[in-house]
N, C-alpha and C positions, 0 to 999 in steps of 0.2 A: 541521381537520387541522393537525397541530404540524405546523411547519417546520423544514426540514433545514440543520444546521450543517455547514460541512466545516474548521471552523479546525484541530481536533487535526489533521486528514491533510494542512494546507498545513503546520503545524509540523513536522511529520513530516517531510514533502519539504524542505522549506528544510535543515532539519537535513542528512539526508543531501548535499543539494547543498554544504552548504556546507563536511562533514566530507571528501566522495570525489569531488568534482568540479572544486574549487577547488584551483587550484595554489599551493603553497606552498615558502616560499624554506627552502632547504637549510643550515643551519647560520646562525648569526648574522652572522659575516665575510661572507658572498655579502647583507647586506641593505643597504648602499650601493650598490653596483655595480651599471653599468647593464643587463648582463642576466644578474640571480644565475643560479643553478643553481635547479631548480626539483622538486618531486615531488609526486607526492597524486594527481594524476589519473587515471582509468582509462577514465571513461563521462562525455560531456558531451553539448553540443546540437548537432547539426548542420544548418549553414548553407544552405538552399534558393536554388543557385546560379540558378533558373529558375524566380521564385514565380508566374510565370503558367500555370505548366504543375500543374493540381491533384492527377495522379496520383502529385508527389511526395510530400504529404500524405497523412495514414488518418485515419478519424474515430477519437476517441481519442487519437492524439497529442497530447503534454505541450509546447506551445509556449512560448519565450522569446520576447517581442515587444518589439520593436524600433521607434523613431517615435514618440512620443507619451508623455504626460508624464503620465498616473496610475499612480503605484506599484500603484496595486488590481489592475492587469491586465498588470503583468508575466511573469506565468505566467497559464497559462491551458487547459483543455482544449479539442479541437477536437472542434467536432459535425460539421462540414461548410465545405466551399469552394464559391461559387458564382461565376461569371464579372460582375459588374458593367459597365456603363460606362465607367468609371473604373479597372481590374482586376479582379482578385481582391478577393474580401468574403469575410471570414474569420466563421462562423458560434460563436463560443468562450463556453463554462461559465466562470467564476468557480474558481479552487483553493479557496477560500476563503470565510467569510461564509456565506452563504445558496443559493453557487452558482446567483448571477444569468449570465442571458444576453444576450449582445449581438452585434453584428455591428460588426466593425471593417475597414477601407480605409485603403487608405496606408502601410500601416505595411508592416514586413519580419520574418519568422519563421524561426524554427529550430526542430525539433524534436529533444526528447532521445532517446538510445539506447533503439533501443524493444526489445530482448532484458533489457536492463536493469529497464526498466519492467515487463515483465510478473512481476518476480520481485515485485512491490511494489501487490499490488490495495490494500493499507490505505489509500494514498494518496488513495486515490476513496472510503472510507468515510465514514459521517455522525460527528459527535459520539457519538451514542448505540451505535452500532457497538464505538466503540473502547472505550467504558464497558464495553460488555458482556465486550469480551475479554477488559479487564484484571479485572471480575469473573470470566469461565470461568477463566482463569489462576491467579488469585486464590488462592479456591476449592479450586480442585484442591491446588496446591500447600501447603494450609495443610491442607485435611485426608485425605488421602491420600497413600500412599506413592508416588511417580514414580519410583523407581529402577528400575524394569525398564520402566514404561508409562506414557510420558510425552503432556499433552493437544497435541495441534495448533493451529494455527493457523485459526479458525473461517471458514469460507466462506458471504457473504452473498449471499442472493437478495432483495435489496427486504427486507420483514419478515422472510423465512423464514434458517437459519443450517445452516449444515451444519457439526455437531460431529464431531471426527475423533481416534484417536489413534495410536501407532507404538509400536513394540517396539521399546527402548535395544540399542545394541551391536548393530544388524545382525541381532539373533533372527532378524528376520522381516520380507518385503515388503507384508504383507497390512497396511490397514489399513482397522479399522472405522468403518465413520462412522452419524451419525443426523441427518437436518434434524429439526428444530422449526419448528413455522409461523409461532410469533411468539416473536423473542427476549426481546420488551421483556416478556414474563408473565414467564420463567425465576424462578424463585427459586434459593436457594443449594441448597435439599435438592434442588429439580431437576435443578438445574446437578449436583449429585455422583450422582445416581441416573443420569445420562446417562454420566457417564464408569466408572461401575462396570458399567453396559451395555456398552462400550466392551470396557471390561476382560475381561467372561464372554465374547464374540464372540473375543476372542485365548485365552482358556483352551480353550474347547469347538472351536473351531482345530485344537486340539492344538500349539499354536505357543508357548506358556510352559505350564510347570511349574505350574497354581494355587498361588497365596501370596497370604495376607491383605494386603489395600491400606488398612484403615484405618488410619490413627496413632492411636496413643493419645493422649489429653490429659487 
């Protein structure tokens, strides 16, 4: 069995932390000064005022951990809290690498905005995942017209993918989808025979006009 990469989705998260979370000084004149003016932020981590109480945790929260000196598990997913001993034992996935698991003590957590987080399942995807979407992406946009029916954002189950697409400009709330069992077969003719499927499901709708989606080349 190949083994599962998640670096593309901690690059992913870092990025966005680093672009909409991190605060940043306001004009150059406020970068002496002992408390510039600041802006950027909107969604950050928040600080578990009571870490021995584990109903403040959800499994799935995206943890910042605090205590301890390996850069490899400063973020971190959480599978599970169990009472120790010694506290709280934090049961946490890996962002990153191979998405190893461990169980960490001592330490102190915060977890991020989790309304935030859910706009952002890519984060939890494998390497092979994100190949694939910027293959569907790809794809589409290189031989097909998107001006009225543009592809989504693909929805993974394990192997399986759920292909989706939406009517531009509000046409329409309907959208069609199709899983495949295994993405890693798709081919490119596949990949476009899926979204022009896509496409006849919004025509026979009666929700667009039929109009040719090939491009010419």
């Amino acid at each position: 069995m190949n083994r599962l990469h998640f670096d593309l989705a901690h690059q992913k998260l870092t990025d966005y932390l680093l672009h909409f979370c991190v605060s940043r000084i306001h004009g150059t004149r406020n970068a002496a000064v002992e408390r510039p003016r600041t802006f950027g932020t909107h969604a950050g981590f928040v600080s578990t005022e009571v870490p021995e109480d584990p109903s403040l945790l959800h499994a799935g929260d995206l943890l910042l951990i605090s205590g301890h000196r390996n850069p490899l598990w400063r973020m971190a997913w959480l599978k599970r809290v169990k009472l120790g001993e010694c506290g709280p034992e934090y049961i946490v996935q890996s962002t990153q690498g191979e998405g190893e698991v461990t169980c960490m003590h001592n330490v102190s957590v915060s977890f991020f905005h989790r309304p935030t987080l859910a706009q952002h399942p890519e984060w939890r995807w494998t390497n092979e995942q994100h190949w694939f979407m910027d293959r569907w992406l790809e794809a589409v946009m290189q031989h097909r017209d998107t001006r009225l029916i543009a592809p989504m954002m693909p929805v993974f189950f394990g192997d399986s993918v759920c292909l989706k697409a939406r009517g531009r400009f509000g046409i329409s709330d309907f959208r069609p989808e199709k899983t495949i069992n295994d993405f890693r077969e798709m081919t490119q003719d596949s990949i476009l025979s899926c979204y022009d499927e896509l496409c006849q499901q919004l025509h026979t709708d009666k929700v667009l006009k039929a109009t040719p989606t090939e491009v010419d080349l």
